[in-house]
C-alpha positions as CSV (number, residue, x, y, z in Angstrom):
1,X,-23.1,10.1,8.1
2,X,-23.3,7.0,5.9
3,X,-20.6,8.0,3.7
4,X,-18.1,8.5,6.6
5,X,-19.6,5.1,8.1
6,X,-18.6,3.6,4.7
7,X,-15.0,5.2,4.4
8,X,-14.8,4.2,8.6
9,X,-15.3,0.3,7.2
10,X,-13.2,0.7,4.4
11,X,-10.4,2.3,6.5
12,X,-10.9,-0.2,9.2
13,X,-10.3,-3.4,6.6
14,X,-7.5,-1.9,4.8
15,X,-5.7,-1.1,8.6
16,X,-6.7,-5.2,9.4
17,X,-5.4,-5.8,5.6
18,X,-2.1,-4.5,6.2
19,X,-1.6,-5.9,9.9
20,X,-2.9,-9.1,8.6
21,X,0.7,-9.2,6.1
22,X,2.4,-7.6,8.4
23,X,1.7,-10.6,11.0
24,X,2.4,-12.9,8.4
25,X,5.9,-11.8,7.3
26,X,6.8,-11.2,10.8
27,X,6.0,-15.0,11.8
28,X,7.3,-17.1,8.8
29,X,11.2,-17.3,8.7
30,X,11.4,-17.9,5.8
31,X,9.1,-15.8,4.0
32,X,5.6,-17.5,3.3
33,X,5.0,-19.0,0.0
34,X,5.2,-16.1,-2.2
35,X,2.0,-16.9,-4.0
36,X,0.4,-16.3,-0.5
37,X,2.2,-12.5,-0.2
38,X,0.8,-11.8,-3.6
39,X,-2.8,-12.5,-2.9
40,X,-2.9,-10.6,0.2
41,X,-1.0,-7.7,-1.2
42,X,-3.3,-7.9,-4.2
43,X,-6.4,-7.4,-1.4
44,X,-4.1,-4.6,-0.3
45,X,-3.7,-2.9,-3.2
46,X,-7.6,-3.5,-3.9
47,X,-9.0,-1.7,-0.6
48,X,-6.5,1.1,-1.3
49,X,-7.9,1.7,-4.8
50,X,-11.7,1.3,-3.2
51,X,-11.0,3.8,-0.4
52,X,-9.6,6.1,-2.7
53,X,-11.8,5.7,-5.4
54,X,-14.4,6.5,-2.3
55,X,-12.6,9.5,-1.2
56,X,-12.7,11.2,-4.5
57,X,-15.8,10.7,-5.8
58,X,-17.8,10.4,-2.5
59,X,-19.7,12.9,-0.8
60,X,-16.6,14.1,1.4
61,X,-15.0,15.7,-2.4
62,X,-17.0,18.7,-1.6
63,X,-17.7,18.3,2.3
64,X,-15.8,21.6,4.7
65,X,-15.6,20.6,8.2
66,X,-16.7,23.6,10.7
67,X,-15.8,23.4,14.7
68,X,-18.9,22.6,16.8
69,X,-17.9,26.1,19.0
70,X,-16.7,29.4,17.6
71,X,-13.1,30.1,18.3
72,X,-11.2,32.4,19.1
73,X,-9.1,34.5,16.3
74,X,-5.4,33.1,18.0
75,X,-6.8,29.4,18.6
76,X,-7.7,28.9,15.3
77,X,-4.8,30.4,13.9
78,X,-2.8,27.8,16.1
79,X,-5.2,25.2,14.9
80,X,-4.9,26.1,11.0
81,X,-1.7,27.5,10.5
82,X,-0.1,23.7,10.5
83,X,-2.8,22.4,8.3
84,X,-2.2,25.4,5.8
85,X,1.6,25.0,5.8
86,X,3.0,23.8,3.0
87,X,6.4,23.8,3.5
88,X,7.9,20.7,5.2
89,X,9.4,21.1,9.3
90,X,13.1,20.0,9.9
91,X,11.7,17.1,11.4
92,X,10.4,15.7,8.3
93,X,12.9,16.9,6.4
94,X,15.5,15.2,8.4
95,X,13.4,11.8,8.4
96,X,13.2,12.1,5.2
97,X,16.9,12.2,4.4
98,X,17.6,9.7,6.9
99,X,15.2,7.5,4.4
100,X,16.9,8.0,1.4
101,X,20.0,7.6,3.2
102,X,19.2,3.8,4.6
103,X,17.4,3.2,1.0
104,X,20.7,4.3,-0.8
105,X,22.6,2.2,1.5
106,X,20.9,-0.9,1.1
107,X,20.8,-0.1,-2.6
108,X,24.9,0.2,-2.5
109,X,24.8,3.4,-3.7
110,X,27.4,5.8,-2.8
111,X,27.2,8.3,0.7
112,X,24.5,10.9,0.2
113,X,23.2,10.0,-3.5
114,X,21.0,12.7,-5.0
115,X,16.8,11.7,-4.6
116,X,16.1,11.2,-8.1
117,X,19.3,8.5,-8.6
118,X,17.8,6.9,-5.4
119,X,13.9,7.2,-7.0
120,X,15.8,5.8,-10.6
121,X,17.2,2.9,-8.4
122,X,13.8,2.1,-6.8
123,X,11.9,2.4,-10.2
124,X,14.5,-0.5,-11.3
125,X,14.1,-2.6,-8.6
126,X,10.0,-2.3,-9.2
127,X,10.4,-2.9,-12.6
128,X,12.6,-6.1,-11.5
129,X,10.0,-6.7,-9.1
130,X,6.8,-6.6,-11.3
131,X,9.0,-8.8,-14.2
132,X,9.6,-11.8,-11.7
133,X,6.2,-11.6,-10.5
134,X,4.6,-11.7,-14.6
135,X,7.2,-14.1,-14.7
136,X,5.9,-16.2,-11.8
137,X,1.8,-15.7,-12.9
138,X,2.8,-17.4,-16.0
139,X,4.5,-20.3,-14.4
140,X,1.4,-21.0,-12.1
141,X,-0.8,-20.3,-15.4
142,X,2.0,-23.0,-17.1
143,X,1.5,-25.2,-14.5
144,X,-2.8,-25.2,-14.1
145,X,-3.1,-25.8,-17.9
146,X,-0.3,-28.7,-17.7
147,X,-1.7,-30.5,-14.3
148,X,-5.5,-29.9,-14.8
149,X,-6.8,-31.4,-11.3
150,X,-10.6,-31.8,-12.8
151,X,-9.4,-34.8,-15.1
152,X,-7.7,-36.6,-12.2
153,X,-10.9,-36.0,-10.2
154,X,-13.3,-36.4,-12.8
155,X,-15.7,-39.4,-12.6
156,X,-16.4,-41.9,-15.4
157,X,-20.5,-42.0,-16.2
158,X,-20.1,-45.1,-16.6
159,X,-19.2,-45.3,-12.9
């Protein structure tokens, strides 16, 4: 029970996490100060690698779940059979395509482009993504080391 209290908390502040930026890039027109969206995304990314750092390791790794009442052969075979399947429904499969469709689109790629151009496309633009942001830690590092704020508040002992 404590371990599913702990992953219950963990889930609960990554949910409040993610609304939290959500909220934020909803309100601000423009965009908030990107050093802003990188710290909270950074908290993001943090209790994402906790929880699943949690979930492997934890005591749920080798934790079956059994009902609480016996069932009956055809309920559980309702119950199980979607859990078991492996192969994806038309449903997801359309939403799916309709994902790579809008991603190609606002990628300008051309009408129905094959997954893995769309996935080489999105590794770019990550790529692009992580540069500017190295880019932009070292300005703010540039910029600490140039402007250091403890000499202009720094008292004199003589003072």
């Amino acid at each position: 029970v404590a371990s599913l209290e702990s992953i219950k908390f963990r889930v609960t502040q990554l949910i409040d996490s993610i609304q939290t930026l959500a909220r934020q890039l909803e309100a601000y027109h423009p965009p908030p100060p990107w050093p802003d969206l990188l710290a909270k995304y950074a908290v993001v990314m943090a209790q994402t690698h906790n929880l699943s750092r949690a979930l492997a390791s934890g005591v749920l790794a080798g934790t079956a779940l059994h009902p609480r009442a016996p069932l009956p052969d055809a309920s559980l075979d309702g119950a199980l059979i979607p859990l078991l399947r492996n192969q994806q429904t038309t449903d997801v499969l359309r939403a799916e395509s309709a994902s790579v469709r809008r991603l190609g689109a606002a990628l300008n790629l051309p009408e129905d482009p094959p997954p893995h151009r769309v996935l080489d496309v999105v590794s770019e633009v990550v790529a692009a993504h992580d540069a500017r942001a190295e880019r932009a830690r070292r300005a703010v590092a540039m910029l600490r080391e140039k402007y250091d704020w403890r000499v202009r508040v720094a008292v004199d002992p003589d003072e």
